[in-house]
DSSP file (Angstrom, degrees, kcal/mol; ACC not computed):
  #  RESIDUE AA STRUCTURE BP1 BP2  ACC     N-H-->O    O-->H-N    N-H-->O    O-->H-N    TCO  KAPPA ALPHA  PHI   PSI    X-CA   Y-CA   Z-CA
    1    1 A X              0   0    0      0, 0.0     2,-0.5     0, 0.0    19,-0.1   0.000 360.0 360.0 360.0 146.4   30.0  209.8   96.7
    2    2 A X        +     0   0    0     17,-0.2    17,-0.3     1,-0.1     5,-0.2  -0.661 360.0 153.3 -94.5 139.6   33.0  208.8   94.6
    3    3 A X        +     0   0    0     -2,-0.5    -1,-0.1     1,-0.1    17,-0.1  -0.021  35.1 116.2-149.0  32.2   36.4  208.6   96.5
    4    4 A X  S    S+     0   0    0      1,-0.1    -1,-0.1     2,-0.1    -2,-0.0   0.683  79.1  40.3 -48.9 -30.4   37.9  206.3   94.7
    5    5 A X  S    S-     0   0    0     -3,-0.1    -1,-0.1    14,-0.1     3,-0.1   0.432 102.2-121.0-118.0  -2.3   40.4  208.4   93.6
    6    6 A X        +     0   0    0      1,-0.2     2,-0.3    13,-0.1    -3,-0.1   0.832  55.7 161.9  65.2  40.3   41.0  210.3   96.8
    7    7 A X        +     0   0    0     -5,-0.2    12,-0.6    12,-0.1     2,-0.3  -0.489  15.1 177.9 -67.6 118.1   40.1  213.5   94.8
    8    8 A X        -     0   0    0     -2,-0.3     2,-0.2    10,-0.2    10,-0.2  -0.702  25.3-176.4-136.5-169.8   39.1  216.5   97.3
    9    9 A X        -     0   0    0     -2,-0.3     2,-1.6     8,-0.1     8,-1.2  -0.830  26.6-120.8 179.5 128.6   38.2  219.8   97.5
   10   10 A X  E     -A   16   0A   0     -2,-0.2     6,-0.2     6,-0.2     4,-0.1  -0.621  32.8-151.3-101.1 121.3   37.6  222.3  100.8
   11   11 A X  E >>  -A   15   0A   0      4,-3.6     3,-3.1    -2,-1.6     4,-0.7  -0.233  44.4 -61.6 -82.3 176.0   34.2  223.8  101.0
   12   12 A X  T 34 S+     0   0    0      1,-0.3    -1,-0.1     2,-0.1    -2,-0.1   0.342 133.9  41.1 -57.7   9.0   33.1  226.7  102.2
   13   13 A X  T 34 S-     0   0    0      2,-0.2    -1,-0.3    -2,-0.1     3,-0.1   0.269 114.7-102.7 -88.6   7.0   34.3  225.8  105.6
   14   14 A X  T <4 S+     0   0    0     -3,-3.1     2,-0.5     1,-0.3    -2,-0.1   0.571  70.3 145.5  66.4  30.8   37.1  224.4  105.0
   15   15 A X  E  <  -A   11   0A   0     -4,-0.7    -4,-3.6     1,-0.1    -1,-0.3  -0.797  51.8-114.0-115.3 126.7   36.2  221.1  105.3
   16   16 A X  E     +A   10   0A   0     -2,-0.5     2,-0.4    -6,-0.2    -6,-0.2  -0.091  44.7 168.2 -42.6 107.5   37.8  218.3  103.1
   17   17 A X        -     0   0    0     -8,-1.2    -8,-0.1    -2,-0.1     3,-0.1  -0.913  37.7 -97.7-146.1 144.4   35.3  216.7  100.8
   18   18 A X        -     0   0    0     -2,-0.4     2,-0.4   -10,-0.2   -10,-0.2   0.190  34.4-119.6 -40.4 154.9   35.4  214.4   98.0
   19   19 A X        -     0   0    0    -12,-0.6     2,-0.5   -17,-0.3   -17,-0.2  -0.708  26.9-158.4 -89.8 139.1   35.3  215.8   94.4
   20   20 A X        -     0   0    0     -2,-0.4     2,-0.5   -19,-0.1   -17,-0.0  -0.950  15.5-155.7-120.4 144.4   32.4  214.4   92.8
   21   21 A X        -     0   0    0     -2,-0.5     2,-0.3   -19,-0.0    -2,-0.0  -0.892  15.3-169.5-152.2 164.8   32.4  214.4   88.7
   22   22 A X        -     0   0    0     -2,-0.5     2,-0.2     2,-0.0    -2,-0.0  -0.809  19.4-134.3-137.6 146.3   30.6  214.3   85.4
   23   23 A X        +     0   0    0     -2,-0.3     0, 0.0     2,-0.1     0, 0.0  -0.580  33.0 152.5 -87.5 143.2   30.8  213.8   81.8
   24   24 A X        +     0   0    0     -2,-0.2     2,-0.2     0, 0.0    -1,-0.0   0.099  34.9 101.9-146.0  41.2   29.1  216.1   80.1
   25   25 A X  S    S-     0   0    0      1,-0.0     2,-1.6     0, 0.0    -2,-0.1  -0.532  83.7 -80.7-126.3 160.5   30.9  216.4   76.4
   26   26 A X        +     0   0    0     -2,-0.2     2,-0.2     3,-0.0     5,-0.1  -0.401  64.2 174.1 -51.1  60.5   30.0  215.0   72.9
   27   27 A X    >   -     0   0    0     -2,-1.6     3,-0.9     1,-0.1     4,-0.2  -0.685  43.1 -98.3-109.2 174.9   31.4  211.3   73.2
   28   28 A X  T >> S+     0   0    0      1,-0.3     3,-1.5     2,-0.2     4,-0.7   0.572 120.7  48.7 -10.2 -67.2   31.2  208.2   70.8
   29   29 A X  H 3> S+     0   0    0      1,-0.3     4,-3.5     2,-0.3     3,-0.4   0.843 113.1  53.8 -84.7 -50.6   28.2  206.3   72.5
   30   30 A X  H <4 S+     0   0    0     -3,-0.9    -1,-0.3     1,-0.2    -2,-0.2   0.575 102.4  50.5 -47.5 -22.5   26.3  209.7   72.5
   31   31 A X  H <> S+     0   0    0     -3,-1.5     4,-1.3    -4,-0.2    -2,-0.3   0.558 111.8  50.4-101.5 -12.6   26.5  210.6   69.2
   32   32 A X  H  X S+     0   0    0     -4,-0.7     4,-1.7    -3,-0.4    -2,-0.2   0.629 108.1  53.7 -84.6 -26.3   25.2  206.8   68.1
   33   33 A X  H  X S+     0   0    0     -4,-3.5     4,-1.1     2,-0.2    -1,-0.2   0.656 109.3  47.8 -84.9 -11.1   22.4  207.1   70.3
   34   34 A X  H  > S+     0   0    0     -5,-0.2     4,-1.7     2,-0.2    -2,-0.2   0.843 111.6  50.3 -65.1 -43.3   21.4  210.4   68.7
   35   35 A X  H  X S+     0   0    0     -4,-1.3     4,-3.4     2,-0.2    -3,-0.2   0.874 113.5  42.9 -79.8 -33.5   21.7  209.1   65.6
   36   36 A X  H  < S+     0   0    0     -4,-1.7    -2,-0.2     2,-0.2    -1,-0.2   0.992 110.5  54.9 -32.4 -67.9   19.4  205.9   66.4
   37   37 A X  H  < S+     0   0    0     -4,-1.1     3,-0.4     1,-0.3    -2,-0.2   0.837 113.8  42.3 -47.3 -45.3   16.9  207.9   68.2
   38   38 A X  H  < S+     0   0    0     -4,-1.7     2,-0.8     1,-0.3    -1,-0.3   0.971 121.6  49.2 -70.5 -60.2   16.7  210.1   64.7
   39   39 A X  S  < S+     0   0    0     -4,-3.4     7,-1.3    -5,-0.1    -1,-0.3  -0.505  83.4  82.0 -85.5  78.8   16.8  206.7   62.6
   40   40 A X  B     -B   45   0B   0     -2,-0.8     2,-0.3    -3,-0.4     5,-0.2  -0.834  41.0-166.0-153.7 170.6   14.7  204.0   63.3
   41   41 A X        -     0   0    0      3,-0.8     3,-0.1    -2,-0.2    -2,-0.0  -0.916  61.5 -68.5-146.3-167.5   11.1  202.6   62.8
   42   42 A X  S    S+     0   0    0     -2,-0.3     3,-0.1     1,-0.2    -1,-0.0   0.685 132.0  54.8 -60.3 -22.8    9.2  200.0   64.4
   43   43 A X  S    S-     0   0    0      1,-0.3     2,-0.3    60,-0.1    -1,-0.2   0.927 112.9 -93.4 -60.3 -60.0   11.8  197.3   62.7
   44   44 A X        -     0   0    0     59,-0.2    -3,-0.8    -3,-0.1    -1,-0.3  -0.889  67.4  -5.9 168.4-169.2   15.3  198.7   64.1
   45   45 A X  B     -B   40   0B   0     59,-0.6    61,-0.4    -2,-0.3    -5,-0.2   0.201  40.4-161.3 -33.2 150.2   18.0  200.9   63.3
   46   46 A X        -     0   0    0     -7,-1.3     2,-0.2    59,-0.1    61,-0.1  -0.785  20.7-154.7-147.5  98.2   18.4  202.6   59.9
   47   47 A X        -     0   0    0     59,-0.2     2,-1.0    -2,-0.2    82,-0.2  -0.389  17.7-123.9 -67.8 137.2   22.0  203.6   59.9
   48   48 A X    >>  -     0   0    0     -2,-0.2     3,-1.6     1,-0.1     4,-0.8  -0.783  27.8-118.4 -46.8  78.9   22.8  206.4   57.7
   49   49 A X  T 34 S+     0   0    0     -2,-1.0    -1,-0.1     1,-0.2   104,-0.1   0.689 111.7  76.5 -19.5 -19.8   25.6  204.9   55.2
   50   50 A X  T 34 S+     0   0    0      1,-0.1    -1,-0.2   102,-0.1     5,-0.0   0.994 117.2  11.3 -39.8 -63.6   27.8  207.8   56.9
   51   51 A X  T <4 S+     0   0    0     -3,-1.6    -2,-0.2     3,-0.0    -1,-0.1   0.087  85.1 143.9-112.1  20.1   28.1  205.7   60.0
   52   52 A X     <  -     0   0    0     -4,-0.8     3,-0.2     1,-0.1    54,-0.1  -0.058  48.2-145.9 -37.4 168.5   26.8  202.5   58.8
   53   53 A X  S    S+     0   0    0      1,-0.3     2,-0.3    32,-0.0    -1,-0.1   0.430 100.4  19.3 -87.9 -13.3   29.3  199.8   60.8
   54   54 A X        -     0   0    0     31,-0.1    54,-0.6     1,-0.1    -1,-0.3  -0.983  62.5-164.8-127.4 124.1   28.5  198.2   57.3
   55   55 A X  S    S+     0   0    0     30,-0.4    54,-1.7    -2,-0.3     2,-0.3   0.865  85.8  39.8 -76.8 -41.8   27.2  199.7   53.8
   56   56 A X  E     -cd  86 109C   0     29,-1.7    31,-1.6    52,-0.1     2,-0.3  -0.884  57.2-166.4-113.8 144.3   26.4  196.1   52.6
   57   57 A X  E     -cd  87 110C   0     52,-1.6    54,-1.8    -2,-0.3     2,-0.6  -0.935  16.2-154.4 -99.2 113.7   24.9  192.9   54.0
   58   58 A X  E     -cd  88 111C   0     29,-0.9    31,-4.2    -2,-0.3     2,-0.4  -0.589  17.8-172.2-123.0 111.7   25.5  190.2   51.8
   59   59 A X        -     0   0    0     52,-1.6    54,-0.5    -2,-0.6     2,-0.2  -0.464   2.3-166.7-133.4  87.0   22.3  187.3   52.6
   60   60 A X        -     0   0    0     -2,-0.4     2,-0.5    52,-0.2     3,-0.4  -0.479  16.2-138.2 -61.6 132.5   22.5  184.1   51.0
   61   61 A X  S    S-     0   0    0     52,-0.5    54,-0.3     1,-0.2     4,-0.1  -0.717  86.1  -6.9 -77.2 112.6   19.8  182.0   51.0
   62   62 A X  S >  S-     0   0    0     -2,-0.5     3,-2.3    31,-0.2    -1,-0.2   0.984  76.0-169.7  71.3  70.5   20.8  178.3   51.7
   63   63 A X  T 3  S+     0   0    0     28,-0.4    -1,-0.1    -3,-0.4    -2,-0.1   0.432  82.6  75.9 -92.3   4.3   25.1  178.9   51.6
   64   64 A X  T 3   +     0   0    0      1,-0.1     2,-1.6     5,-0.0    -1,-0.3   0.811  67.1  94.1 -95.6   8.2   25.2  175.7   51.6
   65   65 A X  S X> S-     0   0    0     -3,-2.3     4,-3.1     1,-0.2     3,-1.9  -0.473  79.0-134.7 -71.2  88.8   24.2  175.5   48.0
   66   66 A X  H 3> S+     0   0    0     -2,-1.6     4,-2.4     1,-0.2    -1,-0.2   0.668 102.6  40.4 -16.4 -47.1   27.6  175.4   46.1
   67   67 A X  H 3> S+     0   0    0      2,-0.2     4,-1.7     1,-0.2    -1,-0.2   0.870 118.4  45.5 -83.2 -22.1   26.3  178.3   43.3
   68   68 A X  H <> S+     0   0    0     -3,-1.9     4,-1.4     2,-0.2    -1,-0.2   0.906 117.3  44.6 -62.9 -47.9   24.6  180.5   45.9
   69   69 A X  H >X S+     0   0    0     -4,-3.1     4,-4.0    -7,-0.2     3,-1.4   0.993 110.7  57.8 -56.9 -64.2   27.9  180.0   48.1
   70   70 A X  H 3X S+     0   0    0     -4,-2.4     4,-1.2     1,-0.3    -2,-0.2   0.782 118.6  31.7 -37.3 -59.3   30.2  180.7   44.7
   71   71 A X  H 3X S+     0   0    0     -4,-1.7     4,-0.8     2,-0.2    -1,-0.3   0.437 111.8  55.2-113.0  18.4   28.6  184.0   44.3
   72   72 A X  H <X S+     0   0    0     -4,-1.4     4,-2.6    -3,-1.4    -2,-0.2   0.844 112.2  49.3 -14.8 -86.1   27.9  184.9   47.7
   73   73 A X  H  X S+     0   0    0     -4,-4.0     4,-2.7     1,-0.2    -2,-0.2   0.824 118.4  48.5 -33.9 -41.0   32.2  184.2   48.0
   74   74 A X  H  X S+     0   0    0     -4,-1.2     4,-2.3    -5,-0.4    -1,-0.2   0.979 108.0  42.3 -72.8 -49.2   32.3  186.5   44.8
   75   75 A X  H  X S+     0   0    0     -4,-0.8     4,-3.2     1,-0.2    -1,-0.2   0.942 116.4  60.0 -51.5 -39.5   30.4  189.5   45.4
   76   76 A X  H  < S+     0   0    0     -4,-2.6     4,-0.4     1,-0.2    -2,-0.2   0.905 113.5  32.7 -15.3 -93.1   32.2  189.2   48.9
   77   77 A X  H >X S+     0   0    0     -4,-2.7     3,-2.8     2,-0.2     4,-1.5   0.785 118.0  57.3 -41.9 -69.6   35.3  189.5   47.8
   78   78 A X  H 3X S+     0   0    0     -4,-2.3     4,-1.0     1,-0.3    -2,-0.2   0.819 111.7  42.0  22.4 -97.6   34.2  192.0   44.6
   79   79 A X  H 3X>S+     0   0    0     -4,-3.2     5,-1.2     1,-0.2     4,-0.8   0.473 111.6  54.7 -57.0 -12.4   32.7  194.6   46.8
   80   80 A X  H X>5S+     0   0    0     -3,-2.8     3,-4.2    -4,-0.4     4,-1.1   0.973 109.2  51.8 -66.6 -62.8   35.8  194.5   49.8
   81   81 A X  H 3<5S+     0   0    0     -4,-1.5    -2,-0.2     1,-0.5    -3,-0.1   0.629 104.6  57.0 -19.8 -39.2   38.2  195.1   46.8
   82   82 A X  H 3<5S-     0   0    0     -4,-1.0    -1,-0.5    -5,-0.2    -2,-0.2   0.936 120.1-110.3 -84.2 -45.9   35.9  197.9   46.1
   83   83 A X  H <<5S+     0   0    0     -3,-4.2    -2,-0.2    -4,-0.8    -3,-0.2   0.298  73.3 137.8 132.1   8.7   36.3  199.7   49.8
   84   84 A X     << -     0   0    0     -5,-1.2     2,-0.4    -4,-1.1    -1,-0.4  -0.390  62.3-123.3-106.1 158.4   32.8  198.8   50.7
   85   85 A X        -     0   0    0     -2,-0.1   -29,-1.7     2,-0.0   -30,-0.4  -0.901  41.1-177.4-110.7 126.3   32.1  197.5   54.3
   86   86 A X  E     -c   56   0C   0     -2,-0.4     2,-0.8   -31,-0.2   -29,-0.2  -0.967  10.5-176.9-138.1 117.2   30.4  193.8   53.5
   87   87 A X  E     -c   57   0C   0    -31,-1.6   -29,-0.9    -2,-0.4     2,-0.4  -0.944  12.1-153.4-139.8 142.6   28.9  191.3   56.1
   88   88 A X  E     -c   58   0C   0     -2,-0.8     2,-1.1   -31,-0.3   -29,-0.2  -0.859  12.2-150.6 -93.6 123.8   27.8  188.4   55.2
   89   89 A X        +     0   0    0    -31,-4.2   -29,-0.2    -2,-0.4    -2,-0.0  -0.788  29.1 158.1-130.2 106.8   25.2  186.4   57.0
   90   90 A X        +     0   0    0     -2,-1.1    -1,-0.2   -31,-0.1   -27,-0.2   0.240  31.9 137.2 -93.1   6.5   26.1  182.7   56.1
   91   91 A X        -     0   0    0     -3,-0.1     2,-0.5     1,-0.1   -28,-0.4   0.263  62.2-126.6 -43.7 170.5   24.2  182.0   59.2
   92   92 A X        +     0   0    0    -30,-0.1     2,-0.2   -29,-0.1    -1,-0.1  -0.904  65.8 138.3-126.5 113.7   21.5  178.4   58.4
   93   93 A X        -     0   0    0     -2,-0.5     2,-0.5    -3,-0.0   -31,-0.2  -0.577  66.6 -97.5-152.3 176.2   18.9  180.4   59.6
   94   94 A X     >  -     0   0    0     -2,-0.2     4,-1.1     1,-0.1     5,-0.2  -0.954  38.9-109.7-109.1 125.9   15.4  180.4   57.7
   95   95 A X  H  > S+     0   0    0     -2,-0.5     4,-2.7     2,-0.2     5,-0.3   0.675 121.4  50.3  -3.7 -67.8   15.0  183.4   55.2
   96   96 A X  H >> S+     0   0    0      2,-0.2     3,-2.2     1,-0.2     4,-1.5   0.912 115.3  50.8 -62.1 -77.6   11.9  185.6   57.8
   97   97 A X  H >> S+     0   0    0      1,-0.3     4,-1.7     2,-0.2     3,-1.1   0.574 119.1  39.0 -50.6 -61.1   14.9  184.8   60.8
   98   98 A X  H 3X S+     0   0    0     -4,-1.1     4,-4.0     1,-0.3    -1,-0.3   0.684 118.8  39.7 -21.9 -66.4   17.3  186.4   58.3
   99   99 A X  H << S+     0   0    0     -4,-2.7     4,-0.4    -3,-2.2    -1,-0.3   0.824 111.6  55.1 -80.7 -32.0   15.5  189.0   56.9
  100  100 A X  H <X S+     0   0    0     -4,-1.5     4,-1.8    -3,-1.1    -2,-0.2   0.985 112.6  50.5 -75.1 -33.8   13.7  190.4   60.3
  101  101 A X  H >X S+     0   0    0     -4,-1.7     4,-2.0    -5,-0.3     3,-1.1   0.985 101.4  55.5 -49.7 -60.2   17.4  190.6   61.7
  102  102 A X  H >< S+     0   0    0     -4,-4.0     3,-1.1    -5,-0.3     2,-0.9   0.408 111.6  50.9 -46.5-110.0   18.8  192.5   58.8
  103  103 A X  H 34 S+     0   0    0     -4,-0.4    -2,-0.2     1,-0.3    -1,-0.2  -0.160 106.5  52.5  21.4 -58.7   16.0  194.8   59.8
  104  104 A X  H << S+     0   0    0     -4,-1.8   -59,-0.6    -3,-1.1    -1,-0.3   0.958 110.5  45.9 -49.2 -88.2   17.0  194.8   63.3
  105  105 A X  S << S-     0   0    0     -4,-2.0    -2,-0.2    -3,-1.1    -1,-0.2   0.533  94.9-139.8 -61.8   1.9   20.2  195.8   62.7
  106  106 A X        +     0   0    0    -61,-0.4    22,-0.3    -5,-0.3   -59,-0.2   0.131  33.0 165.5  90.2 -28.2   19.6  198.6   60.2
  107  107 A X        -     0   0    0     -5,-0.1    21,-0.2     1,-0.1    -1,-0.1   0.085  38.0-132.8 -42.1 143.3   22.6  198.0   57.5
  108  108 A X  S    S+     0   0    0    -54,-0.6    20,-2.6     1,-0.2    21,-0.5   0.866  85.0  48.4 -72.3 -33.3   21.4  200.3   54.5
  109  109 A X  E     -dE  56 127C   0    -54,-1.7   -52,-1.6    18,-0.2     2,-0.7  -0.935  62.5-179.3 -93.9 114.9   22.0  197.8   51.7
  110  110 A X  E     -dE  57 126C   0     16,-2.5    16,-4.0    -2,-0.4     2,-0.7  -0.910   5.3-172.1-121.7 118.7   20.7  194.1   51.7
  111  111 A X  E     -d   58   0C   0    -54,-1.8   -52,-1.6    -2,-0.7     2,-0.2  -0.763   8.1-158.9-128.0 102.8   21.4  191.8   48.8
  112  112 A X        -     0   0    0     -2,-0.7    12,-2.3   -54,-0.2     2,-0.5  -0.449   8.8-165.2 -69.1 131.9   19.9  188.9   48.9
  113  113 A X        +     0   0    0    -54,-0.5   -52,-0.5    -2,-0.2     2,-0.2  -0.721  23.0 160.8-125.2  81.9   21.2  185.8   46.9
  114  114 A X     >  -     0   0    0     -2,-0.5     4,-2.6   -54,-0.2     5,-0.3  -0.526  56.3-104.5-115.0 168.1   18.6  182.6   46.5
  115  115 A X  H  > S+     0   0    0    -54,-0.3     4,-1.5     2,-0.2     3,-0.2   0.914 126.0  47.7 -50.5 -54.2   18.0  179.4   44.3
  116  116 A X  H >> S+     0   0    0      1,-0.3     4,-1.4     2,-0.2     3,-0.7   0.898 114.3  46.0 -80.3 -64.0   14.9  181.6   42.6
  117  117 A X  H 34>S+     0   0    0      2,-0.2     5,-3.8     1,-0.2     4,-0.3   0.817 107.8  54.2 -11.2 -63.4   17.3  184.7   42.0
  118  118 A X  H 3<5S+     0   0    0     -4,-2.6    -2,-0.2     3,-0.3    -1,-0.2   0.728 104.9  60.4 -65.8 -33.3   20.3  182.5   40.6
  119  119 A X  H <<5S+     0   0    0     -4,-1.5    -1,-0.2    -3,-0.7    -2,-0.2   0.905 112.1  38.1 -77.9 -31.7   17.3  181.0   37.7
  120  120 A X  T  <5S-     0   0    0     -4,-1.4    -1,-0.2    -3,-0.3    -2,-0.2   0.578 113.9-121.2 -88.2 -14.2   16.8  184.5   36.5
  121  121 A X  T   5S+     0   0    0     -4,-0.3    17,-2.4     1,-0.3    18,-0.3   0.783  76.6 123.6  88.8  23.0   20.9  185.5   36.7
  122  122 A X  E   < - F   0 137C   0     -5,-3.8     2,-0.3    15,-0.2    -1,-0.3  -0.918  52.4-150.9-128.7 169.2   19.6  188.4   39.2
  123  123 A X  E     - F   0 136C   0     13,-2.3    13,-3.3    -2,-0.3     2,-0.2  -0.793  25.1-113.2 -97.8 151.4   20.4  189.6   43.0
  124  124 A X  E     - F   0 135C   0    -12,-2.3     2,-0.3    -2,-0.3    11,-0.2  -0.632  30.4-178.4 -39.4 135.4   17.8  191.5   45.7
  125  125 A X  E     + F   0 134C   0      9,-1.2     9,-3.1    -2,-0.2     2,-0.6  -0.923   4.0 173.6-117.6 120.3   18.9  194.4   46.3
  126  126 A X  E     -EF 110 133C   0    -16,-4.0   -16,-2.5    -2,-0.3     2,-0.4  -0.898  32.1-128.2-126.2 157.7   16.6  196.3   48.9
  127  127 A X  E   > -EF 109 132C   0      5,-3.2     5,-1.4    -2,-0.6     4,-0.5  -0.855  14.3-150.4 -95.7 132.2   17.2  200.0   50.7
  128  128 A X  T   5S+     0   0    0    -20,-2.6     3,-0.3    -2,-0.4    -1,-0.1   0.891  96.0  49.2 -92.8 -40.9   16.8  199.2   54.5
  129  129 A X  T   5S+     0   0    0    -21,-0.5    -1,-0.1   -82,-0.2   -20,-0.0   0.979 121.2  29.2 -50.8 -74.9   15.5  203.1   54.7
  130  130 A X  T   5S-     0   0    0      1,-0.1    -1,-0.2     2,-0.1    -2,-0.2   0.527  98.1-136.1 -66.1  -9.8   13.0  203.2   51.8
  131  131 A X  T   5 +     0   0    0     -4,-0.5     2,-0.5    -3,-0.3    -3,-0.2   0.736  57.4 145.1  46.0  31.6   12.1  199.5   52.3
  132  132 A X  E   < -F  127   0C   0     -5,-1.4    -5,-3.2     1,-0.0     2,-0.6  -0.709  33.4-159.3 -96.8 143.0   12.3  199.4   48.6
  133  133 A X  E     +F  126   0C   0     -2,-0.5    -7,-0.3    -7,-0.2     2,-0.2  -0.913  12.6 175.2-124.1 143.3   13.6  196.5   46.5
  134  134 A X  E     -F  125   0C   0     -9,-3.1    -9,-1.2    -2,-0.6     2,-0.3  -0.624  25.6-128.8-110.5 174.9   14.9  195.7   43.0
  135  135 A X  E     -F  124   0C   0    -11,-0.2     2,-0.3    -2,-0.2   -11,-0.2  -0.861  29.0-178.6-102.3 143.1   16.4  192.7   40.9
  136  136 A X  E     -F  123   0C   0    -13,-3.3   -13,-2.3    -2,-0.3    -2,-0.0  -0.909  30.0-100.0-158.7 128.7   19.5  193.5   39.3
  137  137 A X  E >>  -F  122   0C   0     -2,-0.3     3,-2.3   -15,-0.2     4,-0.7   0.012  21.4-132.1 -50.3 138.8   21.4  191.1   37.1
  138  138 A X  T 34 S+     0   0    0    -17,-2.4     4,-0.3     1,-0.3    -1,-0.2   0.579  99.3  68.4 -54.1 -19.0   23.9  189.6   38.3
  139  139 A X  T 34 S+     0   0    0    -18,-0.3    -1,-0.3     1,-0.1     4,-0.1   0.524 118.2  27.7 -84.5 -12.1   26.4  190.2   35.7
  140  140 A X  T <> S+     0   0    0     -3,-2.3     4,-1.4     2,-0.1     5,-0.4  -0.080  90.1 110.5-157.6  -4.2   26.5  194.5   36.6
  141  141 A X  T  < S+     0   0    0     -4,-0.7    -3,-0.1     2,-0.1    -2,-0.1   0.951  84.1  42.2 -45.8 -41.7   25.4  193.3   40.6
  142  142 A X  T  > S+     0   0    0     -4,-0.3     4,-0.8     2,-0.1     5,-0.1   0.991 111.7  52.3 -51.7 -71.9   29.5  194.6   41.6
  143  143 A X  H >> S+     0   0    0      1,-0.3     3,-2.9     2,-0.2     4,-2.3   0.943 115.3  36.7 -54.8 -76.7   29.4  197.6   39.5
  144  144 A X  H 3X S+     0   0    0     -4,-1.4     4,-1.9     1,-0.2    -1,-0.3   0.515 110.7  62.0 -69.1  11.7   25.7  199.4   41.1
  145  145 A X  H 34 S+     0   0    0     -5,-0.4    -1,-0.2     2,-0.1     4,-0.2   0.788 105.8  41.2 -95.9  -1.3   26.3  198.3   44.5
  146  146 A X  H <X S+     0   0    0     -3,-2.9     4,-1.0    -4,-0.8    -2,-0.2   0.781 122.7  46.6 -80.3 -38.0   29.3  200.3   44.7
  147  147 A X  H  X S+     0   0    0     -4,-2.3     4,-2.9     1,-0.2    -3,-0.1   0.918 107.1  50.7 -30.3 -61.2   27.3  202.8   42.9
  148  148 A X  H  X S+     0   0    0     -4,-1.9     4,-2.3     1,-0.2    -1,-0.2   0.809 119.0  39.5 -64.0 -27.1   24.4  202.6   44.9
  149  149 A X  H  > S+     0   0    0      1,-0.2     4,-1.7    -4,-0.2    -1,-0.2   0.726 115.7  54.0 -95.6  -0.2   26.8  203.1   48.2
  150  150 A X  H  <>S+     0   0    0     -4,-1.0     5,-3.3     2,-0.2    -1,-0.2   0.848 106.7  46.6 -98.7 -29.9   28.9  205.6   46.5
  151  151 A X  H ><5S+     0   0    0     -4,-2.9     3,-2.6     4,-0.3    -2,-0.2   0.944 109.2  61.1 -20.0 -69.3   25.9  207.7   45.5
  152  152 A X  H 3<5S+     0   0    0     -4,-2.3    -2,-0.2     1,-0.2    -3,-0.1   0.942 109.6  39.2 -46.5 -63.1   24.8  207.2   49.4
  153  153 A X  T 3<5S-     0   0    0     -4,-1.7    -1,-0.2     1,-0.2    -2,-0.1   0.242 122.4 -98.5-107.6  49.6   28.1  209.0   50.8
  154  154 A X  T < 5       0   0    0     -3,-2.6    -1,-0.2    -2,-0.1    -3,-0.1   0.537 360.0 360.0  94.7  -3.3   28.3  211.6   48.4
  155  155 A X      <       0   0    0     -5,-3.3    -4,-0.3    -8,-0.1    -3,-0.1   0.371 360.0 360.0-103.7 360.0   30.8  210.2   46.0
């Protein structure tokens, strides 16, 4: 029993005894484990873009590659400007550690930015729910990924 707090209470006999007490209400941590337990697969979380902690995850491939880094830096910037929740994982990791992590952590949008991408002028974009992926030029990459996450909550 807790009596930390010197809390009491006289039962039916009139005898002093600690209060003992319990949560039992809607809080934070509760409503994020409901919403896992409701999104997830065998990969990890699949946040809802409601409650994303991020709409975007921004994953250059090789950042140490000046042009990758340069529009990596842009889209970055771009899509805060735009209101959009962005992390970026500049990590020197190998692509699979990369990609099974985004996974892991669920974020709904992953756009990926690599040497092979940059020769065609396009980004990845994949939906972390649908597992689905596109190419989308780079030149209009800003505009639909604000789209795509302003679609997503409804705007």
């Amino acid at each position: 029993m807790n009596q930390a707090m010197g809390a009491t209470y006289l039962d039916s006999e009139g005898r002093e005894q600690p209060l003992e007490m319990g949560c039992y209400g809607i809080g934070i941590t509760r409503l994020l484990a409901a919403a896992i337990e409701q999104n997830h697969d065998a990969n990890g979380i699949i946040w809802p873009f409601s409650i994303a902690p991020f709409h975007v995850l921004l994953l250059p491939i090789n950042y140490k590659e000046r042009p990758i880094q340069e529009v990596t830096d842009n889209l970055y910037r771009d899509l805060r400007k735009r209101g959009l929740e962005v992390l970026m994982d500049d990590r020197d990791e190998r692509p699979g550690v990369k990609f099974k992590d985004a996974d892991l952590i669920g974020i709904p949008l992953r756009v990926t930015i690599g040497a092979k991408g940059l020769e065609k002028g396009c980004a990845e974009i994949r939906w972390r729910r649908e597992g689905r992926t596109e190419d989308i030029p780079l030149v209009e990459s800003h505009q639909k990924i604000a789209a795509f996450v302003s679609e997503a909550l409804g705007g």
